[in-house]
C-alpha positions in Angstrom: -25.4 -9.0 -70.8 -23.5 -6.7 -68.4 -25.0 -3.1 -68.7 -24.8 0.2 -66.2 -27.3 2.0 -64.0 -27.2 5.0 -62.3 -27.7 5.2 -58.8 -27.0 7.8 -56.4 -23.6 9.7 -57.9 -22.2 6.5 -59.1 -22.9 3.3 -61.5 -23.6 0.1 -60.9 -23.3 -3.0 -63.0 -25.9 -5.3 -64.1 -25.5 -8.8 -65.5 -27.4 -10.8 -66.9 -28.5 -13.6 -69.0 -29.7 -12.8 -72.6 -32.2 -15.6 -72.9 -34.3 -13.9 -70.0 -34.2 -10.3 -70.7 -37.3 -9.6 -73.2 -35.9 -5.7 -73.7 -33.7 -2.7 -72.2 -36.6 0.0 -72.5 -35.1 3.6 -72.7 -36.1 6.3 -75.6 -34.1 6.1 -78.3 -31.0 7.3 -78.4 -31.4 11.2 -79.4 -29.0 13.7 -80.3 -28.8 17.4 -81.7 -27.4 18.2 -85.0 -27.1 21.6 -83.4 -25.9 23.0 -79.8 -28.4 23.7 -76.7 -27.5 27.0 -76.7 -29.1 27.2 -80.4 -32.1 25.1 -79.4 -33.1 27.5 -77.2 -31.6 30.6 -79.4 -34.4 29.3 -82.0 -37.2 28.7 -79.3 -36.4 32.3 -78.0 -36.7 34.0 -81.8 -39.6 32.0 -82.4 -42.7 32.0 -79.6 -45.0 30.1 -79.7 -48.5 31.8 -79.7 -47.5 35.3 -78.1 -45.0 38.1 -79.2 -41.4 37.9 -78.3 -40.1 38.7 -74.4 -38.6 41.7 -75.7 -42.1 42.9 -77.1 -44.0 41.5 -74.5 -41.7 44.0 -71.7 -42.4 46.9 -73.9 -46.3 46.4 -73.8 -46.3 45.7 -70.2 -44.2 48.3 -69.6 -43.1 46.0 -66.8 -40.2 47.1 -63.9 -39.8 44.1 -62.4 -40.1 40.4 -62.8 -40.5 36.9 -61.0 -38.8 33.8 -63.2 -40.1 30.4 -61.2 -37.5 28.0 -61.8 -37.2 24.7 -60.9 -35.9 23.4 -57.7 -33.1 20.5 -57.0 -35.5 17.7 -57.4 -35.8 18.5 -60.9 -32.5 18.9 -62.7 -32.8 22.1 -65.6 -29.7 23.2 -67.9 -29.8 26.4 -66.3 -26.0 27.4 -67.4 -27.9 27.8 -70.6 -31.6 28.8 -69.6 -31.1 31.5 -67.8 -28.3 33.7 -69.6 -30.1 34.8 -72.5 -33.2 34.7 -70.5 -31.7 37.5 -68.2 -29.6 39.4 -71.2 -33.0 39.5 -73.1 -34.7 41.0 -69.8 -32.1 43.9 -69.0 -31.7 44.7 -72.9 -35.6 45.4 -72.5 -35.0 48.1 -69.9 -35.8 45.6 -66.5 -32.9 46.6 -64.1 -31.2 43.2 -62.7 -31.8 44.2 -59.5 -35.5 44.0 -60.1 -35.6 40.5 -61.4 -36.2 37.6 -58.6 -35.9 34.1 -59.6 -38.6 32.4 -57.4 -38.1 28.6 -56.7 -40.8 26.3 -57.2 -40.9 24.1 -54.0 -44.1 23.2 -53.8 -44.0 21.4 -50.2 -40.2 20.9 -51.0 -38.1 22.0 -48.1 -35.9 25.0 -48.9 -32.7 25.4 -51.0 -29.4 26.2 -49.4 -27.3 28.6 -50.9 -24.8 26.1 -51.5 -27.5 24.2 -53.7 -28.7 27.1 -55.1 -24.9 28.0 -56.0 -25.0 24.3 -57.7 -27.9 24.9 -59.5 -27.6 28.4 -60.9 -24.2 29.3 -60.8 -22.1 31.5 -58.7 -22.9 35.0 -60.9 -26.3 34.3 -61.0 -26.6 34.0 -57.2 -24.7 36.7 -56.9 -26.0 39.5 -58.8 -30.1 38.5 -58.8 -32.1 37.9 -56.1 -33.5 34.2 -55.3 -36.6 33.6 -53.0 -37.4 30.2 -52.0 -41.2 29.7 -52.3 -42.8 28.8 -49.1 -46.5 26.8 -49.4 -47.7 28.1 -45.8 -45.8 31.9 -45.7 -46.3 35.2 -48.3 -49.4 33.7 -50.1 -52.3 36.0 -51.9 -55.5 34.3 -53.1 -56.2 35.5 -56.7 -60.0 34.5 -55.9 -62.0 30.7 -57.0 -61.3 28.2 -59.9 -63.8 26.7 -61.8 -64.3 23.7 -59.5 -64.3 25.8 -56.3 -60.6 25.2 -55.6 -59.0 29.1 -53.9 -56.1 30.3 -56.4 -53.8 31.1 -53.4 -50.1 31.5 -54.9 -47.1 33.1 -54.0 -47.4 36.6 -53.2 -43.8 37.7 -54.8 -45.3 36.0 -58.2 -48.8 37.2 -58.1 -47.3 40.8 -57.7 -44.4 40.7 -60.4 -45.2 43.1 -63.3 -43.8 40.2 -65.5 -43.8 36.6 -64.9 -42.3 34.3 -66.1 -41.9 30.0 -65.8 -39.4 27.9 -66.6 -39.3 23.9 -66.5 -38.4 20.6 -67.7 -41.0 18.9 -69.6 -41.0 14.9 -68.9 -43.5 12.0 -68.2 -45.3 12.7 -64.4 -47.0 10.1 -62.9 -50.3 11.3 -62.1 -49.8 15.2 -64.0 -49.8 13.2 -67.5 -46.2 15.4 -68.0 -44.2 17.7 -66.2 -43.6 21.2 -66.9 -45.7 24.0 -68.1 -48.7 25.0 -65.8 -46.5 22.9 -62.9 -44.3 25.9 -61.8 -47.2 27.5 -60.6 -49.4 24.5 -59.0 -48.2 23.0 -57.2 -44.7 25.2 -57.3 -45.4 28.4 -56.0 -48.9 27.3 -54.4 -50.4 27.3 -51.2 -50.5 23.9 -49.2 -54.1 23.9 -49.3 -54.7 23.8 -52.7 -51.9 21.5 -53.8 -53.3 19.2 -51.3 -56.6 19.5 -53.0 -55.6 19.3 -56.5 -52.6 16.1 -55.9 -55.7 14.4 -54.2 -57.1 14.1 -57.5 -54.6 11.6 -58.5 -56.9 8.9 -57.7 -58.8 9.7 -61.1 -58.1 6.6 -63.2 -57.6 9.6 -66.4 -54.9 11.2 -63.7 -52.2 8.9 -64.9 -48.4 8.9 -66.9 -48.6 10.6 -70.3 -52.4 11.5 -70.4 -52.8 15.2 -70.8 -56.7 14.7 -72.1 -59.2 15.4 -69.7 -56.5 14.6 -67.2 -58.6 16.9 -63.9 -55.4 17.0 -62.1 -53.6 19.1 -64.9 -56.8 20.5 -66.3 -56.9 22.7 -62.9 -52.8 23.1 -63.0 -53.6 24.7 -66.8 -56.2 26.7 -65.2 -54.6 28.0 -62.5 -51.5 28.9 -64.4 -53.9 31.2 -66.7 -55.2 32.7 -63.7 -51.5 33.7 -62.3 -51.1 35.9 -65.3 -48.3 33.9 -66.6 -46.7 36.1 -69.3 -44.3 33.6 -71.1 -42.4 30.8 -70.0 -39.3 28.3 -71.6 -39.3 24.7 -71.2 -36.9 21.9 -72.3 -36.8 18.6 -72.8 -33.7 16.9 -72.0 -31.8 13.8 -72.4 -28.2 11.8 -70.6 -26.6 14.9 -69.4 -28.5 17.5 -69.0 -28.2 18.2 -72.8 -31.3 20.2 -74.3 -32.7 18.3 -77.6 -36.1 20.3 -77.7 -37.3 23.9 -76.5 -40.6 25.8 -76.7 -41.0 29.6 -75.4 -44.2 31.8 -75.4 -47.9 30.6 -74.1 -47.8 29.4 -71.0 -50.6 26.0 -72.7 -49.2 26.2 -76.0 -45.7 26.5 -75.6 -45.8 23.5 -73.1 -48.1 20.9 -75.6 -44.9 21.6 -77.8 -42.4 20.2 -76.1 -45.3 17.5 -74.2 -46.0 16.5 -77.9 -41.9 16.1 -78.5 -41.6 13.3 -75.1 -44.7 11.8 -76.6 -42.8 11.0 -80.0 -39.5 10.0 -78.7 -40.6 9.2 -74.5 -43.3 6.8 -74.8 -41.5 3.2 -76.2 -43.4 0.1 -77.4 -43.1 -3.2 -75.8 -44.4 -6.5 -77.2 -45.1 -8.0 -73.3 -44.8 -7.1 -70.2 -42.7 -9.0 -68.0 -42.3 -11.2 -64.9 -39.6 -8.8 -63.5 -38.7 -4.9 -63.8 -35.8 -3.5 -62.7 -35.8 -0.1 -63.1 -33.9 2.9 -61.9 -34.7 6.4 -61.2 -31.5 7.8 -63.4 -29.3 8.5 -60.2 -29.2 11.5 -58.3 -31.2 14.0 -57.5 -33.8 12.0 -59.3 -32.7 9.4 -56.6 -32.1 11.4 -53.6 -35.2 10.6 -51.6 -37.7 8.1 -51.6 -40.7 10.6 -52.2 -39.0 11.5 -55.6 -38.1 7.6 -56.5 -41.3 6.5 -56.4 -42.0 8.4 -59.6 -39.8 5.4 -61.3 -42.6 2.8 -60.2 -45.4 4.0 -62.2 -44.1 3.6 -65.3 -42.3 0.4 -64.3 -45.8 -1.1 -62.9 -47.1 -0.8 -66.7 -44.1 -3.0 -68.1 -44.4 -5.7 -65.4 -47.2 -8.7 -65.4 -49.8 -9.0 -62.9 -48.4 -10.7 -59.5 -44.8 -9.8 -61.2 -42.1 -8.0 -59.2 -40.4 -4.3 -59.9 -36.5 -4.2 -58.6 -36.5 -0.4 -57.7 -32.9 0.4 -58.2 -32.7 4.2 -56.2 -30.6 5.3 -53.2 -32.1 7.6 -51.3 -29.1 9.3 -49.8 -31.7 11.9 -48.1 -33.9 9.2 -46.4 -37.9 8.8 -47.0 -37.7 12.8 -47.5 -40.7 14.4 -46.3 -42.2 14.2 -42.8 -45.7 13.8 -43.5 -44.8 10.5 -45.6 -42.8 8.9 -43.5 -45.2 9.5 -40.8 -48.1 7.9 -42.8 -45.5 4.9 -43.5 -44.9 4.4 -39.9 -48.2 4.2 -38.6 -49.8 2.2 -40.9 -49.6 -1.8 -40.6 -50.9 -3.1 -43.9 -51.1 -1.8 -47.1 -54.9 -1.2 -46.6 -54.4 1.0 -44.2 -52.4 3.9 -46.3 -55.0 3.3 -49.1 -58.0 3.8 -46.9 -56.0 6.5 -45.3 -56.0 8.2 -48.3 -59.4 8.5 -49.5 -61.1 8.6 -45.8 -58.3 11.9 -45.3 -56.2 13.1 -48.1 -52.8 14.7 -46.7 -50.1 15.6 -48.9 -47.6 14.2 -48.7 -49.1 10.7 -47.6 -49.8 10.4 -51.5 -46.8 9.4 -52.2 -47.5 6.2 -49.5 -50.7 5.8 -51.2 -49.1 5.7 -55.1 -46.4 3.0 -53.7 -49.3 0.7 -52.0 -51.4 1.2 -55.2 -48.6 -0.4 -57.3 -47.8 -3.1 -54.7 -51.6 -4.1 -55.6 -50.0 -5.2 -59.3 -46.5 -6.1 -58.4 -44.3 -6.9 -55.4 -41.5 -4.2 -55.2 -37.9 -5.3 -53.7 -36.1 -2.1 -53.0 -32.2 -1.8 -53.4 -31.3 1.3 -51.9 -29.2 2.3 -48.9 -32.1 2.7 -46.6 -32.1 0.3 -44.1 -33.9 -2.9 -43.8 -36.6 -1.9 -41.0 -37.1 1.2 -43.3 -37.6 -0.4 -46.2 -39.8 -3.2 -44.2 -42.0 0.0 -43.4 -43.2 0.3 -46.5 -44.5 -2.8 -47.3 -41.2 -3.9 -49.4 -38.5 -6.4 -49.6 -34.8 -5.2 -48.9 -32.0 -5.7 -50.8 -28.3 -4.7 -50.6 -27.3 -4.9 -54.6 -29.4 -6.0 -57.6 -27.8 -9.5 -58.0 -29.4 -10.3 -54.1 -32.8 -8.8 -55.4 -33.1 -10.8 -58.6 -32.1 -14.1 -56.5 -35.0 -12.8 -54.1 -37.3 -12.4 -57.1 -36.5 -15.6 -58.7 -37.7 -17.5 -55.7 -40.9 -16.3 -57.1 -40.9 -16.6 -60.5 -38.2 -19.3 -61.0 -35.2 -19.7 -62.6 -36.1 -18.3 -66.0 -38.0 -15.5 -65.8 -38.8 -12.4 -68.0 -37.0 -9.2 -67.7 -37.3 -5.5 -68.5 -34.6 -3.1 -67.7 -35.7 0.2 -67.5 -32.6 2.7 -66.6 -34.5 5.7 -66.1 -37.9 4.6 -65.8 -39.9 7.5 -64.4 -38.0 9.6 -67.9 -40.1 6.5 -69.7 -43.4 5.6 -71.1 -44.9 2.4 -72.2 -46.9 1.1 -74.7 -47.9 -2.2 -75.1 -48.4 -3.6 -78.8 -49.8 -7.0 -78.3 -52.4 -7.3 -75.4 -53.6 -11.3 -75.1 
C-alpha cells in the first residue's frame, strides 16, 4: 500500500505491506453539501443560547470590542470568519477603528506582521488593529475562581465593552477539546495561572476527548464566564481548512455544539491496537515545533499495544520551540527525572517534556523529523531520517511482521477501542 503524509509543507510517501497494516485511522471522509461561507451564514442567524451579535451590540450599547483569535499554531479559516464577523460589528454602529483583534498566545512567542498578514489577510491587518497577547505584560486580575486560582487576563480583553472568541474546536490532549473557553485560558492569560491550571493535566479525567468532570477545562469554562465573554464562533474543520460545522452564541453552549460534532465524526473505532503507530501531526504549522507535535502522541499512545512503538512523523522546522522545554529536556538524564520534575515543581512549559516521558512509559517513540540526532537523543527517542529507516528500526523490535496503524493526522483523531481482551 503506498499512501501520503503531510509533513512540514510537503508529502511524503509511505509503503507498505497490506498483510501488516490492521487500519489507516482518520475520520471519515466529510464534506458539505453547502459552502463555508453558508455554514457560518447559518451559525451566525442562528445563536445558540443568546440573542444575535447585532442585538447583543444594541443592549450593550458597546463602542468598542476585543475578538481573541487564534494564533499560527492553530490554523482557523479566517478569509471567511472574520468578514461577516466585522460587517455584522460596524452595521451595529461599532466604528472599525474601535475593534482590536487580540491574539491568543498563551506562552506563544509573538506574531510577526508577516504572519499576521498570512493569517488574516492584508485588509484586515490593514484597517483593524491587532495586539499580540503577552502572559507576563498588560494583565488585570478579575478577582478568585472557585478553587483559589487569581482570574488574571489580558487587560485590553477584560476592558472591551464587547468581547468576543473565536476558535477551532478539535481533540486536545489533556483540555478533552479545543476551542471555546480556550481563547481565554490559557490564550489571553497570565503565566501564573496557565501554569497552574496546565498542571492539572496529570488528573487521569484530564485526557483526549473527555469534557466531563475534566478539572483542567472545568476551570477554563469557569474562567471564560468570569471574562464576560459576550459571544463567540467556533468551527470545526477538515483537509483544507474547509469549515463542515459552526456554532455562534454562549460562550459553554455554543462550544459543546461543535465538541459534540468532533465527537460523532473525530473519535474512530478500532478493533486492536497495534505493535506500531505511525502517525503524523497533518504538516505544518501543526508540525512546526516539537512542543505543538507532541499533541500527535496522545492519541497515537491509545492505538499502540503496551511495549509497542509510535513513528512520530513531524518536522519541526522551528526546533523544540519553547525555551523552558528545551531547557527541561537538556538537563534531565532519564526519563524519571522530567516526570519527577514535574510533580516535585510544575513549570510550563516543561509539561510538554513530562506528556512525551509519560507516553514513552507505554511505547517507545522513534522520531522522523529534521531535528538532529543529539536533539532528538535528548528526549529520550530514537532518530530517524525517513519513515522506511524508522520502521526497519522498529521491526528489530517487533519482528518482521508486525501490526500497523497509520494515523495521518493523529492529534485531529480519537480512538476507541471495540474489543478489549
Amino acid at each position: 500500500m503506498i499512501m501520503k503524509m503531510a509533513y512540514g509543507k510537503k508529502q511524503i510517501e509511505l509503503n507498505l505491506s497490506d498483510s501488516n497494516l490492521l487500519q489507516v485511522v482518520e475520520p471519515p471522509p466529510t464534506s458539505n453539501a453547502i459552502k463555508g461561507s453558508e455554514v457560518l451564514e447559518n451559525a451566525f442567524a442562528s445563536p445558540v443560547s443568546t440573542k444575535t451579535l447585532r442585538e447583543i451590540i444594541h443592549e450593550k450599547q458597546a463602542a468598542n470590542a476585543v475578538i481573541v483569535v487564534n494564533d499560527i499554531t492553530r490554523p482557523t479559516p479566517y478569509n471567511l470568519i472574520l468578514p461577516p464577523l466585522l460587517s455584522e460589528m460596524e452595521g451595529a454602529g461599532i466604528a472599525a477603528e474601535n475593534i482590536t483583534l487580540l491574539v491568543a498566545l498563551g506562552i506563544h512567542r509573538p506574531h510577526t506582521d508577516e504572519e499576521n498578514r498570512m493569517i488574516f489577510g492584508d485588509a484586515i491587518c490593514s484597517k483593524y488593529c491587532i495586539e499580540n497577547h503577552n502572559c507576563d505584560e498588560n494583565l488585570v486580575s478579575l478577582g478568585y475562581l472557585s478553587n483559589g486560582m487569581e482570574l488574571v487576563i489580558n487587560k485590553t480583553a477584560a476592558d472591551a465593552d464587547l468581547l468576543i472568541t473565536t476558535g477551532l474546536v478539535n481533540l486536545h490532549y489533556f483540555a478533552g477539546y479545543s476551542g471555546g473557553r480556550k481563547s481565554i485560558l490559557p490564550g489571553v492569560a497570565g503565566r501564573k495561572l496557565i501554569e497552574i491550571n496546565h498542571k492539572m493535566m496529570s488528573d487521569e479525567r484530564a485526557c483526549l476527548g473527555n469534557y466531563s468532570s475534566n478539572p483542567v477545562s472545568d476551570i477554563m469554562i469557569e474562567a471564560a464566564r468570569r471574562a464576560g465573554v459576550d459571544y463567540i464562533i467556533n468551527v470545526v474543520t477538515a483537509g483544507k481548512n474547509e469549515i463542515l460545522y459552526a456554532a455562534a452564541g454562549d460562550v459553554y453552549d455554543a462550544w459543546m455544539s461543535c465538541v459534540k460534532y468532533c465527537e460523532k465524526h473525530n473519535v474512530v473505532p478500532i478493533q486492536h491496537p497495534a505493535d506500531i503507530v505511525i502517525a503524523g501531526c497533518g504538516g505544518y504549522p501543526k508540525d512546526i515545533n516539537m512542543y505543538q507535535s507532541q499533541k500527535a502522541l496522545d492519541s497515537a499512545a491509545l492505538a499502540v499495544n503496551n511495549g509497542g512503538t509510535i513513528i512520530l512523523v513531524a518536522e519541526c522546522s522551528e526546533g523544540l520551540g519553547e525555551e523552558t522545554f528545551e531547557e527541561w529536556i537538556s538537563q534531565a538524564c532519564t526519563v524519571e527525572d522530567i516526570i519527577n520534575r514535574f510533580y516535585n515543581k510544575f513549570e510550563l512549559g516543561g509539561h510538554k517534556a513530562y506528556a512525551i516521558c509519560r507516553t514513552l512509559k507505554k511505547a517507545d517513540i522513534i522520531l522522523v523529523s529534521s531535528l538532529s540526532p543529539s536533539i532528538v537523543s535528548d528526549m529520550f527517542l530514537q532518530y530517524a531520517e525517513t519513515v522506511d529507516d524508522a520502521l526497519r528500526i522498529a521491526r528489530e523490535k517487533h519482528g518482521d511482521n508486525p501490526s500497523i496503524i497509520i494515523m495521518p493526522e493523529a492529534s485531529k483523531t480519537g480512538i476507541k477501542i471495540t474489543n478489549r481482551e
